[in-house]
VMD Tcl script that draws the C-alpha trace (Angstrom):
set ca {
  {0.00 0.00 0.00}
  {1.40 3.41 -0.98}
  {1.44 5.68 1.98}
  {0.33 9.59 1.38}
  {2.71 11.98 2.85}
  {0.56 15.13 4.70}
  {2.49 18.25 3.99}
  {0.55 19.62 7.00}
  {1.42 16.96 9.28}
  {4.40 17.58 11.68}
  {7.77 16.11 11.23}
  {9.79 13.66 13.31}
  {13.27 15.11 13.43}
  {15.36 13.73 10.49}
  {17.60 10.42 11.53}
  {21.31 11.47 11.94}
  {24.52 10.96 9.94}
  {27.56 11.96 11.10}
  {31.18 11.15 10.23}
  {33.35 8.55 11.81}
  {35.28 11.63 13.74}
  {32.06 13.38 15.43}
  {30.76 9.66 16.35}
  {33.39 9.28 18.14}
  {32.80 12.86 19.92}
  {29.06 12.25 20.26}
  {29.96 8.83 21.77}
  {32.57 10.17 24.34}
  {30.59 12.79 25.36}
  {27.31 10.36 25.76}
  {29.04 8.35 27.91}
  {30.61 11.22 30.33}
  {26.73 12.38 30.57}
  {25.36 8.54 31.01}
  {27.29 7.64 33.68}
  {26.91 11.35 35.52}
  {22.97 11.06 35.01}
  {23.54 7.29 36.54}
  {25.84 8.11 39.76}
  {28.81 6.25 38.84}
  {32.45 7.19 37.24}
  {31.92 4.55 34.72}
  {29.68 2.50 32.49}
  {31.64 0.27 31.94}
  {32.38 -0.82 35.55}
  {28.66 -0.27 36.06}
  {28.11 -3.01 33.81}
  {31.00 -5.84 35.42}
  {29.16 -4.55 38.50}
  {25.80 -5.42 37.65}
  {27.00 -8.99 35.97}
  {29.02 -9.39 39.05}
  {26.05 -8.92 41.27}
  {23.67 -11.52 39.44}
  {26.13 -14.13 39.78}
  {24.95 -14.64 43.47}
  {21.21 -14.38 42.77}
  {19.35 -18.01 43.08}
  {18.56 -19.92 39.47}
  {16.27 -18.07 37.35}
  {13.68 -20.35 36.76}
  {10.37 -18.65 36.46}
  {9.08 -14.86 36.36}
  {6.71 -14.22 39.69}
  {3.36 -12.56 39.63}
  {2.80 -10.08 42.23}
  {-0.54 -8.15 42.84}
  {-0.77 -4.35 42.82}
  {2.44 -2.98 44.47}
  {2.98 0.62 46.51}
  {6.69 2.01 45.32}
  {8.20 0.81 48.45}
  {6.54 -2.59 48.54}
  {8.19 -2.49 44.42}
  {11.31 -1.28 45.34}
  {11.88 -4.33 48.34}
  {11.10 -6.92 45.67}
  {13.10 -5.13 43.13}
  {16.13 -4.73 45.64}
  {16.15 -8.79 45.24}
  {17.46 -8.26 41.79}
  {15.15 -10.56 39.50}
  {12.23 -9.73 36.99}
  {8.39 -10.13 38.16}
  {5.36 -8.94 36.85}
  {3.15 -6.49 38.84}
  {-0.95 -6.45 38.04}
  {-3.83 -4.47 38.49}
  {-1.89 -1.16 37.73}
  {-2.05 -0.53 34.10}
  {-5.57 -2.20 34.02}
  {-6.48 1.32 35.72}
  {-5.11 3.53 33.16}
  {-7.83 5.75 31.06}
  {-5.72 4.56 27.75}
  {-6.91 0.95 28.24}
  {-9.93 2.23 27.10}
  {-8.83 3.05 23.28}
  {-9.53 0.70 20.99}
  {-7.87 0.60 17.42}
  {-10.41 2.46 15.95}
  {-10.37 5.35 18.15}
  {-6.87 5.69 18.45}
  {-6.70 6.11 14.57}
  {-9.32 8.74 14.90}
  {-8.15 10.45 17.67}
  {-4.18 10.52 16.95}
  {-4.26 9.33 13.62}
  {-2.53 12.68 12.79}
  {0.45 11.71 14.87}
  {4.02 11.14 13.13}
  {5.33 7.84 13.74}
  {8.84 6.07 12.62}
  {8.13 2.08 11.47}
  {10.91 -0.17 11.60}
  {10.75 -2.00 8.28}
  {12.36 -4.80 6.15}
  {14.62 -7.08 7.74}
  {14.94 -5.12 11.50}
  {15.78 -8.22 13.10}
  {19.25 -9.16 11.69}
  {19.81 -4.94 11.91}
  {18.14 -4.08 14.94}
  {21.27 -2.79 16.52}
  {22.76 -0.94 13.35}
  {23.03 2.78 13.20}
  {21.58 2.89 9.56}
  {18.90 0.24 9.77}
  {15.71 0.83 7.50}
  {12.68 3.04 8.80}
  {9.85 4.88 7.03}
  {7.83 7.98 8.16}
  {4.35 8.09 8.27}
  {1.38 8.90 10.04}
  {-0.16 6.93 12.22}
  {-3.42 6.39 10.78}
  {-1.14 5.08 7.61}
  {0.74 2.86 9.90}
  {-2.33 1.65 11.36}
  {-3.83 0.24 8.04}
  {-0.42 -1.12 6.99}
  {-0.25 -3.10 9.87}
  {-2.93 -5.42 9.02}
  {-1.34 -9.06 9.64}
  {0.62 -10.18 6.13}
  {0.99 -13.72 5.39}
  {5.18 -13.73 4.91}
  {7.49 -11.26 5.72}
  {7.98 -8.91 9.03}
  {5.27 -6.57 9.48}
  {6.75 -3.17 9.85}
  {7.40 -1.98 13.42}
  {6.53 1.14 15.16}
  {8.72 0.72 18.70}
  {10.38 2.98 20.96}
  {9.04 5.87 19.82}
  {7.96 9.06 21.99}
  {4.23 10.09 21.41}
  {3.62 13.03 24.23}
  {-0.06 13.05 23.32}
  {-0.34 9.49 25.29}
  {1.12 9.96 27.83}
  {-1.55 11.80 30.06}
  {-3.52 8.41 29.66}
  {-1.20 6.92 31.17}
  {-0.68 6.72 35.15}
  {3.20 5.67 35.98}
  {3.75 4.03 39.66}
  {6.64 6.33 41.47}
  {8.64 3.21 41.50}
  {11.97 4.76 40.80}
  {12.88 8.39 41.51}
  {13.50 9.59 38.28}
  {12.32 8.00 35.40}
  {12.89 9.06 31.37}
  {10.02 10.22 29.32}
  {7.44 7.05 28.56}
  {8.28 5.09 25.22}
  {5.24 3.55 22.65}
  {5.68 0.27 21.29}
  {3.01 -0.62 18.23}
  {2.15 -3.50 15.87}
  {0.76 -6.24 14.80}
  {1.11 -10.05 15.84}
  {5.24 -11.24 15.03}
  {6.53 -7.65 15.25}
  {9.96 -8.60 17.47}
  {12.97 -6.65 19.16}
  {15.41 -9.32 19.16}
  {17.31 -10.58 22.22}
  {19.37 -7.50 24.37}
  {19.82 -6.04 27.20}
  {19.63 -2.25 28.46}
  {21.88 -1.36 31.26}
  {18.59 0.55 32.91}
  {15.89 -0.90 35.43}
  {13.02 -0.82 33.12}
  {9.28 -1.39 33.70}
  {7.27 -2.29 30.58}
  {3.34 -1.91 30.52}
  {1.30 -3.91 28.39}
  {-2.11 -1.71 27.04}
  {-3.50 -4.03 24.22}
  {-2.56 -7.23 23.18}
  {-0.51 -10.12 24.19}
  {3.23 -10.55 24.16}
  {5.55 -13.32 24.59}
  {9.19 -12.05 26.29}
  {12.20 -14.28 26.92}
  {14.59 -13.30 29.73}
  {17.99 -13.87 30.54}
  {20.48 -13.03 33.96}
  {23.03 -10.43 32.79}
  {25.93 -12.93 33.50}
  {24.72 -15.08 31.05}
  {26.26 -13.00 28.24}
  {28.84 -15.20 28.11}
  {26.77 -17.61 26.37}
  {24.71 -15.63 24.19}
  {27.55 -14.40 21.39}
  {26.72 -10.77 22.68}
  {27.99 -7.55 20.95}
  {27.50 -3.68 21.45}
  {25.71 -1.02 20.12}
  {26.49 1.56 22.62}
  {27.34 1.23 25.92}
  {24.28 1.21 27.40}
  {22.86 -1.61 25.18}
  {24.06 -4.91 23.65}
  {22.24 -7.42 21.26}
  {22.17 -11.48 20.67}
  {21.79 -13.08 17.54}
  {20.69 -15.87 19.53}
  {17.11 -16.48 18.96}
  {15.19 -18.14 22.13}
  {12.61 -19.26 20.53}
  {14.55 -21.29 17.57}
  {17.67 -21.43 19.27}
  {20.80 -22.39 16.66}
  {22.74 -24.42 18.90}
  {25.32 -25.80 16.15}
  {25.97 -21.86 15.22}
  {25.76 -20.85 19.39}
  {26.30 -24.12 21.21}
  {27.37 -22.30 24.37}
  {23.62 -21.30 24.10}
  {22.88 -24.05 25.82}
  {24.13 -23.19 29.01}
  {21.86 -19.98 28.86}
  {18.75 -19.79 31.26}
  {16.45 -18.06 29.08}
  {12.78 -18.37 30.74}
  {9.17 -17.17 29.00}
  {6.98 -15.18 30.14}
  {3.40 -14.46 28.56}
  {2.73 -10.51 29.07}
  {-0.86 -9.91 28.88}
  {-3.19 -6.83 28.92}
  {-2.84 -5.11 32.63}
  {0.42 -6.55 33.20}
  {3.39 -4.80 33.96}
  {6.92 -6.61 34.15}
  {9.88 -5.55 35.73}
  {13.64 -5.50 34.05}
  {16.15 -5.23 36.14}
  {19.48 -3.21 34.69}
  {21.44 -5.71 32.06}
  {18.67 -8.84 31.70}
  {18.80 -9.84 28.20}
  {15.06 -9.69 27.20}
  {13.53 -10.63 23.41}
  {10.17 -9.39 22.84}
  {7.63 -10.84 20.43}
  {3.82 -9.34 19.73}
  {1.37 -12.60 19.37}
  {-1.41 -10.11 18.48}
  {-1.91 -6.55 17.82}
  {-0.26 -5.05 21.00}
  {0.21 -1.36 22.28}
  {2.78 -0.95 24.97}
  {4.94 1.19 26.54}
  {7.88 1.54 28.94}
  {10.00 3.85 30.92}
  {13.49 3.73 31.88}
  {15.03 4.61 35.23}
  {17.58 7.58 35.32}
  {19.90 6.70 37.84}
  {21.80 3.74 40.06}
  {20.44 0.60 38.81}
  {19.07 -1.28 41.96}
  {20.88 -4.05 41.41}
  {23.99 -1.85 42.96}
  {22.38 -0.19 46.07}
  {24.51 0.32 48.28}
  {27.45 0.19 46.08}
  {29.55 2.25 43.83}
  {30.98 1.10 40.73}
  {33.91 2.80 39.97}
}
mol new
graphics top color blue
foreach p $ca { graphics top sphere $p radius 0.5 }
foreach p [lrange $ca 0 end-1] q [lrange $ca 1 end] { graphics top cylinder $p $q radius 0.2 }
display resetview
């Protein structure tokens, strides 16, 4: 389907390219900020910190559900250092209450960035494919296709939602809410963020594989900044003759549902897979992963 371009429509900001000399600024400078806005002297050791720190957490075997939580009741089972889920929050929030139909009609006008083609084997690449649209346009392509990877749209900032939706104070300071929509097999492939994270599930039903941040060791990691690091490992249809150490990774499912919200600690390797037409979001935490209280990386 060809997609019309509104010339009255607002514009997301073009996608950057930059020589190999200002990367390497930008990046220096990203990190000085990253790990000033995080409390620590280095991301780096923030990150052998964290892996250090989940070596002596029990096996992870199984993803706990927990009913509505206060922020300190969250924080206590968060200070334990393993995912759970957390219900009857999101269940509450006035944007449950959109269905497809009126979120075209109502935001429609919205400009939204789709991940398309192959964004699996590129998720992680600085110059992977995307496509500018509106949502309303993004909405009709999304209709399920028989072959091929629907496009994407994910991780995208859409202020106009966010009043409909009522964040827990779990952390202290938290960055600005991310949107995450499509249509059933949409998929962020296996990584990890070096941020607590708590993901809310609006519409929809998602399946999400998890993984200890120790276990990178087995999962052929490599990094797209320093704050984030992919797999090619698929959990679902693992190649052990390409990864054999895969094997020795505990990578547990979890079925996210409408109302749910899960927890992810700093550096869990997560992969995250739509089953049906899903509308999610999630916010990051801005400072000293939990994982670490009371200590400081250097």
């Amino acid at each position: 389907m060809a997609v019309e371009k509104d010339p009255g429509a607002a514009r997301l900001p073009p996608l950057r390219r930059t020589d190999a000399t200002q990367a390497e600024q930008d990046a220096a400078a990203r990190a000085q900020r990253d790990a000033q806005v995080r409390g620590v002297d280095s991301i780096p050791a923030m990150r052998e910190a964290i892996k250090e720190a989940a070596r002596a957490l029990p096996p992870f075997t199984h993803v706990p559900r927990l009913a509505r939580l206060d922020a300190a009741a969250f924080r206590t089972h968060a200070l334990a250092g393993m995912p759970f889920l957390v219900t009857d929050v999101v269940g509450r929030w006035p944007i449950v209450q959109l269905d497809m139909g009126t979120l075209s009609a109502q935001y429609g006008h919205l400009p939204v960035r789709a991940r398309v083609g192959d964004y699996v084997h590129t998720a992680f690449a600085p110059d992977r494919a995307m496509q500018d649209m509106l949502l309303r346009d993004y909405l009709d392509l999304s209709t399920p296709v028989e072959s091929g990877l629907p496009p994407y749209v994910g991780n995208l900032a859409l202020r106009e939602l966010n009043r409909l939706c009522h964040w827990p104070a779990y952390f202290d300071k938290m960055g600005p809410p991310r949107f995450w929509i499509g249509p059933a097999r949409t998929i962020t492939p296996l990584h990890c963020d070096y941020d607590d994270n708590i993901f809310a599930q609006i519409r929809g039903v998602k399946r999400i594989f998890l993984a200890p941040p120790h276990h990178d060791a087995f999962l052929y990691t490599r990094e797209a900044n320093p704050l984030l690091f992919g797999s090619p490992v698929d959990p679902e249809a693992p190649d052990y003759e390409r990864f054999p150490l895969a094997h020795q990774a505990a990578l547990v499912e979890v079925i996210v549902r409408p109302g749910d919200m899960l927890y992810v600690p700093a550096g869990w390797y997560h992969q995250v897979r739509a089953l049906e037409f899903s509308l999610s979001s999630n916010r990051w935490a801005r400072g000293l992963p939990l994982a670490l209280a009371g200590q400081q990386p250097g």
